[in-house]
Residue, then its C-alpha position, 0 to 999 in steps of 0.5 A: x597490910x602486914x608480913x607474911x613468913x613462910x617455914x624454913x623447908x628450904x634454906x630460900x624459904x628460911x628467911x623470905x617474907x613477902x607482903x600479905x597483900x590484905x589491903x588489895x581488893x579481891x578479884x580487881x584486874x587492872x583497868x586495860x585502858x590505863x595500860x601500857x607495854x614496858x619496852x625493856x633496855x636492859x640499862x642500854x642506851x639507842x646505841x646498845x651500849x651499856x650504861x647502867x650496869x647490873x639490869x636485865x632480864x626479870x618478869x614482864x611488866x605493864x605500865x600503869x598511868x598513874x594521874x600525879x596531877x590530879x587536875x580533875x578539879x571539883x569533880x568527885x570521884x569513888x575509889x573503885x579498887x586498891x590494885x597492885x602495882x609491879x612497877x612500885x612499892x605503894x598500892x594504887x587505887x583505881x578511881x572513877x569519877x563521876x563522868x566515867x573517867x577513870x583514873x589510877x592514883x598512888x594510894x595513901x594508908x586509910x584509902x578504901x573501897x567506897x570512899x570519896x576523893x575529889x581535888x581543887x581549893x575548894x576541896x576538904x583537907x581529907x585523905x586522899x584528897x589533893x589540895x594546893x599548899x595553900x589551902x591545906x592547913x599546917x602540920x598535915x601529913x602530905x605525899x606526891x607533892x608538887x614542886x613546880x605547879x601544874x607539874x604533877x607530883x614528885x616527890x614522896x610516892x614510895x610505900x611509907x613516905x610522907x612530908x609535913x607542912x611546917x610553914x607558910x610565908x607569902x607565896x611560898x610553903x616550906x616542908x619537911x621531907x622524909x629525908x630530914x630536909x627542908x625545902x620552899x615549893x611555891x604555895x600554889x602546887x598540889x600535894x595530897x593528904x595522907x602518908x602513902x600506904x604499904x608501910x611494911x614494904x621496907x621490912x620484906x626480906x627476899x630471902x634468896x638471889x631469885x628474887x632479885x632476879x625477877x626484878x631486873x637486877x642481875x648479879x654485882x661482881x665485886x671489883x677486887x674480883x675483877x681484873x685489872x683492866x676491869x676495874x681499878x680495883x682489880x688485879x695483885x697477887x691473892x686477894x687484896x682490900x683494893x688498896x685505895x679509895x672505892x671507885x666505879x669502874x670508871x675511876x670516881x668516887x664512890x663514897x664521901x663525894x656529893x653527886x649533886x650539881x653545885x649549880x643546881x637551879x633548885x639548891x635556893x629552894x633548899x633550907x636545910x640540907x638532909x643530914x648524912x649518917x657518914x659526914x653530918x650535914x651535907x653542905x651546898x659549898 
């Protein structure tokens, strides 16, 4: 696992990196039963209408079924291969239990080739291993983790990311997560141990708007480019700083206003919110 840079004989290559791919096992294909067709809306709604701006087009993908809930409990099963997957920033790793069933699951840093995973409370607190919260002892590294049980996990997938179990009491378990906040999730959900791997994932430089083309995402245009009947800040004589807070197209906000429901049923589960690098702590009020 590292980055790879490419020489500058163009001005595209001068700053690219891209993944060195070391972890990956050679000549693995993806499991065709595991697979499915990735149906592009181009960020359209059943009507065609769009509502997510700036999506379309990129490379044809398939989906990989991921297993979040890892209910195969007490059955042990081998890792098959580390694969790609075009559809996230973390590798995955193809099992195979004992049985013949075979299952894709987000692979944690220290995963390889051979080694023995199996889930359940009985199960030893070992990478890659998924335990509930209850049985995993305090102060592990934890990833895909649960928040309501038998939901299958949600929370700390991306490549480099993990939770830390900081606390027990009665029938609830409070970690840390990598944002800085601190959340109760009930004891009985799952999580796995481990910190996801492909670290490096974060220092990949693009390089050049191709890239991002091949993603899905197509060109942002500046609002004070625009004019005004496309945007609030649009229109005036030259160029212009916009001339009043940054907003959508739609009119909102778009920097200092909290996004999140105010009635949010999870806001209870929440101790502590994440810090925010512009205002501080965020607040529920």
């Amino acid at each position: 696992m590292g980055i790879r840079r490419y020489r500058p004989n163009n001005a595209g290559r001068r700053n690219m990196s891209v993944s060195d791919f070391a972890e990956l096992t050679k000549g693995a294909k993806p499991e065709k039963s595991l697979l499915r067709p990735k149906k592009r809306c181009s960020g359209r709604n059943n009507k065609g209408i769009i509502t997510v701006r700036h999506r379309g087009g990129g490379a044809k993908r398939h989906i990989r079924l991921v297993d979040y809930r890892r209910n195969k409990d007490g059955m042990v099963a081998t890792v098959d291969s580390i694969q790609y997957d075009p559809n996230r920033s973390a590798r995955i790793a193809l099992l195979v239990y004992t049985d013949g069933t075979k299952r894709y699951i987000v692979a944690p840093e220290g995963l390889t080739v051979g080694m023995k995973v199996v889930s359940g409370d009985s199960a030893e607190p070992r990478v890659g291993n998924c335990l509930p919260l209850s049985k995993i002892p305090l102060g592990s590294e934890i990833h895909n983790i649960e928040i309501r049980p038998g939901r299958g996990g949600c929370m700390c997938r991306s490549a480099g990311t993990k939770a830390t179990l900081v606390a027990r009491e009665e029938d609830w378990a409070q970690i840390t997560l990598p944002s800085g906040e601190i959340r109760r999730v009930p004891a009985s959900c799952r999580a796995v141990l481990g910190v996801v791997g492909n670290g490096d994932h974060m220092n990949i430089v693009l390089g050049k708007a191709g890239r991002v083309r091949w993603m899905g995402r197509r060109p942002y245009v500046r609002g004070t480019a625009m004019n005004p009947i496309d945007h609030p800040h649009g229109g005036g004589e030259g160029r212009t700083k916009g001339g009043r807070h940054p907003v959508t197209p739609t009119g909102k906000p778009t920097k200092g206003t909290s996004t999140r429901k105010h009635k949010k049923a999870s806001n209870r589960a929440i101790v502590r919110r994440r810090r925010s690098r512009r205002y501080g702590l965020l607040k529920l009020s």
